[in-house]
N, C-alpha and C positions, 0 to 999 in steps of 0.2 A: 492589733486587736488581741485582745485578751484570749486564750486560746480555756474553751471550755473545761473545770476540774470539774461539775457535781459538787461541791457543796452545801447545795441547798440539802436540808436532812427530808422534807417530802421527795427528793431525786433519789436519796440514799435508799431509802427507805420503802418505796415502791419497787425500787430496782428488786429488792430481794423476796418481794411477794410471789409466790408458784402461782402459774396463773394468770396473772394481770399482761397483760400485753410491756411489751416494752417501752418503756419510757425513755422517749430521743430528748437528749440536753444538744441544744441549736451553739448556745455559746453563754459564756461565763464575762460579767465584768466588774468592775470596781465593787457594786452593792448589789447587784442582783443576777439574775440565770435566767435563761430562757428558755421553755421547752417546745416541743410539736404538742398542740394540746388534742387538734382536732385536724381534720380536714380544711388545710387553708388558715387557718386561724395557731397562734403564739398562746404562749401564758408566760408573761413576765413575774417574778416574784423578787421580792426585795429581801434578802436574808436576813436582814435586821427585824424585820417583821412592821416597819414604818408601814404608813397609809402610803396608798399609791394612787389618790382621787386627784392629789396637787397634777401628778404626769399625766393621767388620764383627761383631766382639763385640756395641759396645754398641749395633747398631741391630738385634741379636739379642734382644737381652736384655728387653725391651718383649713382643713377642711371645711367649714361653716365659712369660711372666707375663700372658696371655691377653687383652694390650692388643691394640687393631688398629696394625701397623705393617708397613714394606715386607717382602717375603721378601727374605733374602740368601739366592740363589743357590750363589754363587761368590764366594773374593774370594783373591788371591795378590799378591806385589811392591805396585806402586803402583794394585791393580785390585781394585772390588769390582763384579760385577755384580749387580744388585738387580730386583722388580720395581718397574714404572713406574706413579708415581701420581703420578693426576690430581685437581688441585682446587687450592684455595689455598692459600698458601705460609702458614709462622705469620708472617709478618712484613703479610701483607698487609691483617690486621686493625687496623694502627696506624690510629691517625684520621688522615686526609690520604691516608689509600692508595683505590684506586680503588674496594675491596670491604672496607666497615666497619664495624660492628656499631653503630656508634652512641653515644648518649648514655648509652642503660641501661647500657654497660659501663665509663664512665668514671668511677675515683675522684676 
């Protein structure tokens, strides 16, 4: 997993405001940042500044077919807010990762 830089320029840029409460970056990857936006709730941003209604669709789309996934909130321009969840990532199941299912799931 990509390990969080801040470069989104709204992270950059808020960090240096006197005043504003602190702005938590959650984690950093290929095209976009994640922050603590709210209580419970993310704000993904895509730093290219692309739409983010195509991801908002499909991390809709899971849920309306009564699977568990995150609520999309809100999402406009390069922002989707979402709620925050906790647990592990799908990648963290690889063998060699810190939290790993083991041998019974190896073909």
């Amino acid at each position: 997993m990509a390990q969080p830089t801040g470069r989104d320029p709204l992270f950059l840029a808020l960090r240096s405001v006197p005043g504003l409460p602190a702005v938590e970056l959650l984690a950093s990857g290929r095209d976009s940042d994640v922050f603590v936006y709210d209580d419970g709730l993310v704000l993904r941003r895509y730093r290219d500044g692309r739409s983010a209604e195509t991801e908002a669709t499909i991390v809709r789309r899971p849920a309306e077919l009564g699977y568990p996934a995150p609520s999309v909130y809100d999402s406009g321009g390069p922002d989707i807010v979402m709620a925050r969840v906790v647990g592990p990532t799908p990648t963290s199941d690889r063998p060699g990762s810190r939290r790993s299912c083991g041998p019974a799931t190896r073909t």
